[in-house]
Backbone bond lengths (Angstrom), bond angles and torsions (degrees), N, CA, C in turn:
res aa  C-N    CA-C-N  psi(-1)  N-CA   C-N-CA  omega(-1)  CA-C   N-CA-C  phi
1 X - - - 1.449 - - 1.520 111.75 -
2 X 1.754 125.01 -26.59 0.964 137.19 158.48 1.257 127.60 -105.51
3 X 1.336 129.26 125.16 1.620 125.04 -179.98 1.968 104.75 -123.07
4 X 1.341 103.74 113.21 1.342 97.31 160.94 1.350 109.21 -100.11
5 X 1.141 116.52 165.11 1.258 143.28 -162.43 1.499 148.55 -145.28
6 X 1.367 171.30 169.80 1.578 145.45 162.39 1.128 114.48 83.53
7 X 1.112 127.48 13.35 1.242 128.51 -163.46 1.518 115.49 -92.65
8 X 1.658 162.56 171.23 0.943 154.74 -164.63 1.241 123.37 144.95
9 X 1.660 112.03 174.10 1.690 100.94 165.56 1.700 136.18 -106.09
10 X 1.296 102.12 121.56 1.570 107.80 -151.51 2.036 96.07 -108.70
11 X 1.079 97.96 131.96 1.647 95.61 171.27 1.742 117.89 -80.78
12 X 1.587 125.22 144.29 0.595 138.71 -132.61 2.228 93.27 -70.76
13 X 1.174 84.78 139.47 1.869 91.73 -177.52 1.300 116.04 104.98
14 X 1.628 113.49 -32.44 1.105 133.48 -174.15 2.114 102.38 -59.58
15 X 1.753 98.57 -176.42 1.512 89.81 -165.40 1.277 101.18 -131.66
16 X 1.470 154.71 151.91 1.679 149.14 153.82 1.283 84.43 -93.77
17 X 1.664 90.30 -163.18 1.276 135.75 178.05 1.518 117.03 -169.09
18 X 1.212 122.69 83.49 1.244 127.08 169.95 1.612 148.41 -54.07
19 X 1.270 155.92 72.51 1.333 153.86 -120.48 1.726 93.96 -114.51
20 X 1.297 109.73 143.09 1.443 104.20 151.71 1.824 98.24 -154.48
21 X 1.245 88.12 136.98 1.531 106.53 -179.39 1.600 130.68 -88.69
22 X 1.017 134.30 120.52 1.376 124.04 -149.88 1.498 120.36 -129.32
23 X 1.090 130.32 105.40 1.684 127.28 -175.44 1.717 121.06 -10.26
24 X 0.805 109.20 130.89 1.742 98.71 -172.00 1.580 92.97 -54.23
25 X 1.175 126.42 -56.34 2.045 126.54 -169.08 1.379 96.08 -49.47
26 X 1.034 140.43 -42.52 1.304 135.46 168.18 1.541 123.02 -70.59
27 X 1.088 131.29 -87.28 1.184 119.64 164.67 1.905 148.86 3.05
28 X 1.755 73.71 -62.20 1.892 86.52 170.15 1.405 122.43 -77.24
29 X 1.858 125.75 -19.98 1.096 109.79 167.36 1.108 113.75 -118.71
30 X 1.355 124.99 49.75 1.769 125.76 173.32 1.633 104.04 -141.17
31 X 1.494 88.96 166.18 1.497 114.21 -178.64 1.798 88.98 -81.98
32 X 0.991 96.48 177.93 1.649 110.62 -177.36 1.829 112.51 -135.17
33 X 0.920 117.15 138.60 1.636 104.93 171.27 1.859 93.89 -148.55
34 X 1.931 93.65 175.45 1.247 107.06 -179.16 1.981 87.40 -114.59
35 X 1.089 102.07 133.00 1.843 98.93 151.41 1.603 107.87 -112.32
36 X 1.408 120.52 174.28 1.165 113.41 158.95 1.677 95.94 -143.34
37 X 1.457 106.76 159.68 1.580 110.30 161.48 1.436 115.58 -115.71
38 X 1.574 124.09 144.84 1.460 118.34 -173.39 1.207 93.19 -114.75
39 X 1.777 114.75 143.26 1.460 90.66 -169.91 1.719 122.19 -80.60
40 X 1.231 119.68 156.03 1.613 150.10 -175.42 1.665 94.70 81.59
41 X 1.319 121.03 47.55 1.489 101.30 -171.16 2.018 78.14 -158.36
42 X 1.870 80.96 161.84 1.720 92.10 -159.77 1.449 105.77 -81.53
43 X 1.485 128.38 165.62 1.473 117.26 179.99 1.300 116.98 -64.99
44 X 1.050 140.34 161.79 1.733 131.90 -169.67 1.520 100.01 -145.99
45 X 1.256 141.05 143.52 1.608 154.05 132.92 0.770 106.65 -18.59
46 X 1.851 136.55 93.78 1.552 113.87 142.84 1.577 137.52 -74.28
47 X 1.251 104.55 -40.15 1.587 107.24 -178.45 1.859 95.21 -151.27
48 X 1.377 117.20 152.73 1.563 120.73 138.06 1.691 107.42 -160.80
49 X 1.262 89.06 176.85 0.934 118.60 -163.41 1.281 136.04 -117.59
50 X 1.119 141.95 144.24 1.515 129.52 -151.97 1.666 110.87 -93.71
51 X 1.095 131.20 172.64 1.672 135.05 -163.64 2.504 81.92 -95.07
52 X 1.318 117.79 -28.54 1.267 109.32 158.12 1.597 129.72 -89.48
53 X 1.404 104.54 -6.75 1.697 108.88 167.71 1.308 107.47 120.36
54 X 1.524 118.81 -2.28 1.680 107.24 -157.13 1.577 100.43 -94.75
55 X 1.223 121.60 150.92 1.569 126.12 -156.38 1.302 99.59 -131.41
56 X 1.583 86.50 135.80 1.745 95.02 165.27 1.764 109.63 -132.86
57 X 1.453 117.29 155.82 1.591 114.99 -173.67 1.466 112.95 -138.84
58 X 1.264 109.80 166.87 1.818 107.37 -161.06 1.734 82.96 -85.48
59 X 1.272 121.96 148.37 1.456 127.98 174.38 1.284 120.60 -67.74
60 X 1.626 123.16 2.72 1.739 99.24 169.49 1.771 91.46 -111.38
61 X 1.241 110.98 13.45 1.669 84.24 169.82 2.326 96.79 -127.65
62 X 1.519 112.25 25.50 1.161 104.28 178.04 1.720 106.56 -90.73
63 X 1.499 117.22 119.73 1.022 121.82 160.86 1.556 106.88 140.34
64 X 1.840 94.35 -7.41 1.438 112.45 165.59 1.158 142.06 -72.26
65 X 1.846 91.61 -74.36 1.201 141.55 169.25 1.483 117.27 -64.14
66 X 1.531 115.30 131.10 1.639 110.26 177.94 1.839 96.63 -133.44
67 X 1.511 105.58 127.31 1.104 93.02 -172.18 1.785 98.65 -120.07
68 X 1.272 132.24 146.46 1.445 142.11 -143.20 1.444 96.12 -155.90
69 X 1.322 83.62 145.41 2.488 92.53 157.80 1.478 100.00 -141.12
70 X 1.136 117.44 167.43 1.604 138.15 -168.60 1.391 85.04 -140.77
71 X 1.870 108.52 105.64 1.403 98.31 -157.07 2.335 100.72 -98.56
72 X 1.795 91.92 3.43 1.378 103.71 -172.80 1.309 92.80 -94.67
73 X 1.883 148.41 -26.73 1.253 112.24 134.64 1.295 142.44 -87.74
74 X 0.870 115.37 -11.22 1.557 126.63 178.13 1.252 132.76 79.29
75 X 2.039 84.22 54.59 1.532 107.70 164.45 1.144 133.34 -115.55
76 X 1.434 134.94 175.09 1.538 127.86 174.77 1.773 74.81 -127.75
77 X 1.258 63.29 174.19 2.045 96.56 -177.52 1.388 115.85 -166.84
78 X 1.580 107.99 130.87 1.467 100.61 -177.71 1.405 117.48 -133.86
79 X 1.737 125.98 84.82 1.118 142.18 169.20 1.735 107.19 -27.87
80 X 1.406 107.84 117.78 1.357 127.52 173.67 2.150 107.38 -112.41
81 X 0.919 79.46 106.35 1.613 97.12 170.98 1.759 116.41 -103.47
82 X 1.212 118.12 168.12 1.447 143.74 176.56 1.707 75.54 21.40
83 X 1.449 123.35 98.33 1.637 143.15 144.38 1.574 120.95 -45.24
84 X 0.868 108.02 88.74 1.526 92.66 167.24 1.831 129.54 -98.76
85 X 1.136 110.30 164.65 1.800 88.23 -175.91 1.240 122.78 -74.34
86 X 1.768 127.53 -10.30 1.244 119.41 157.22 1.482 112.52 -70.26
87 X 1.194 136.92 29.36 1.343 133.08 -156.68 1.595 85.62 -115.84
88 X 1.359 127.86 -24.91 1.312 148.49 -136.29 1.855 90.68 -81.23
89 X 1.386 137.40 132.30 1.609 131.68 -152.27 1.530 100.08 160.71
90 X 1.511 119.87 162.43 1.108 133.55 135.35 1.570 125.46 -86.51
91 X 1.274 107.43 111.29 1.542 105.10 -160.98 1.941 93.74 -101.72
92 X 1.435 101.22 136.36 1.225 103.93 -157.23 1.717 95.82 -110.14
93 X 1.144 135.73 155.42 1.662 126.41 173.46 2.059 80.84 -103.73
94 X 1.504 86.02 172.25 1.545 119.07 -178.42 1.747 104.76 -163.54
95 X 1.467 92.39 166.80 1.695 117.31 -167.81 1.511 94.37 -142.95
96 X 1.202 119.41 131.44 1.873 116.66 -156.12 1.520 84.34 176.42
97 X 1.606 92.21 172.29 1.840 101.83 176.63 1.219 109.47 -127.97
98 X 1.284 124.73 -177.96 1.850 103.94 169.89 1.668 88.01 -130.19
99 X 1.426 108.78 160.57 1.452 121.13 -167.33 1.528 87.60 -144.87
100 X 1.508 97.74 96.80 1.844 103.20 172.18 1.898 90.51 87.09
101 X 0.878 89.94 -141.82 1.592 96.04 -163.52 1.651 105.01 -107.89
102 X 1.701 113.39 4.23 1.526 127.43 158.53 1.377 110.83 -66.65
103 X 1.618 106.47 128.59 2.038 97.85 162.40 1.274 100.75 -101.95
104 X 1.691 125.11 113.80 1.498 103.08 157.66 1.458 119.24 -86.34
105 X 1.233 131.42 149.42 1.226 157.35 166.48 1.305 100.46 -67.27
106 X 2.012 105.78 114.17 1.317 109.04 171.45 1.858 120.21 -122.78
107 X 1.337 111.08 -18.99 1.454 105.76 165.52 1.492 95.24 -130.49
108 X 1.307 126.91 147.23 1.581 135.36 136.35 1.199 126.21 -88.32
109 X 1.586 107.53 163.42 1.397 125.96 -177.03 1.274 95.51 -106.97
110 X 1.865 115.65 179.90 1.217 123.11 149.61 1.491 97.05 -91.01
111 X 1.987 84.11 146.02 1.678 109.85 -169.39 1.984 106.83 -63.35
112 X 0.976 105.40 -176.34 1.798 110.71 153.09 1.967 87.38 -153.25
113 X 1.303 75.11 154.44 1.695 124.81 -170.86 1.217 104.49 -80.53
114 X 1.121 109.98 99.93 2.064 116.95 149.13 1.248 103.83 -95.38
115 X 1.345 122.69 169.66 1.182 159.48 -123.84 1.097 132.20 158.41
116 X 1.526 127.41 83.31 1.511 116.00 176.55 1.311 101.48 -109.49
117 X 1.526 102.89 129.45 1.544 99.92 168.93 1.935 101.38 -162.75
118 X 1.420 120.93 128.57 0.893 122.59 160.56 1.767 145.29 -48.09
């Protein structure tokens, strides 16, 4: 129901572009977010996005990261700029709502693999 995607190994500065594709039943009534996991470390919030478009991002990757949906196919996408090697994770997409200024996480995808390393 979730597909992430774009994922690879990019040297440090360098840029992705992440896609994940999402069931239309899903899609049209959820918020959207990016998580990522680094490994030995817990999953964390990077960016989502609202079911009207408005975006919010965790503060060491805001000014990077651009996170988007194409809500006529029923994708998100999350532009990764200036790479760094803590950037380095399986960044997973999700479909969740937010209640107050909380997003909970309600379906996952399988993650794809970044990698920054020189």
């Amino acid at each position: 129901q979730l597909q992430a995607s774009g994922g690879g190994l990019v040297q440090p500065g360098g840029s992705l572009r992440l896609s994940c594709a999402a069931s239309g039943s899903i899609f049209r009534l959820n918020d959207m977010a990016w998580y990522r996991q680094a490994p030995g470390k817990q999953r964390e919030l990077a960016a989502t996005i609202t079911s009207s478009s408005s975006t919010e991002y965790a503060v060491d990757v805001k000014g990077r990261f651009t996170i988007s949906r194409d809500n006529a196919k029923n994708m998100v996408y999350l532009q990764i700029d200036s790479l760094r090697a803590e950037d380095t994770a399986v960044y997973y997409c999700n479909a969740g709502h937010f209640r107050g200024i909380y997003f909970y996480p309600d379906y996952w995808g399988r993650g794809t693999q970044v990698t920054v390393s020189s």
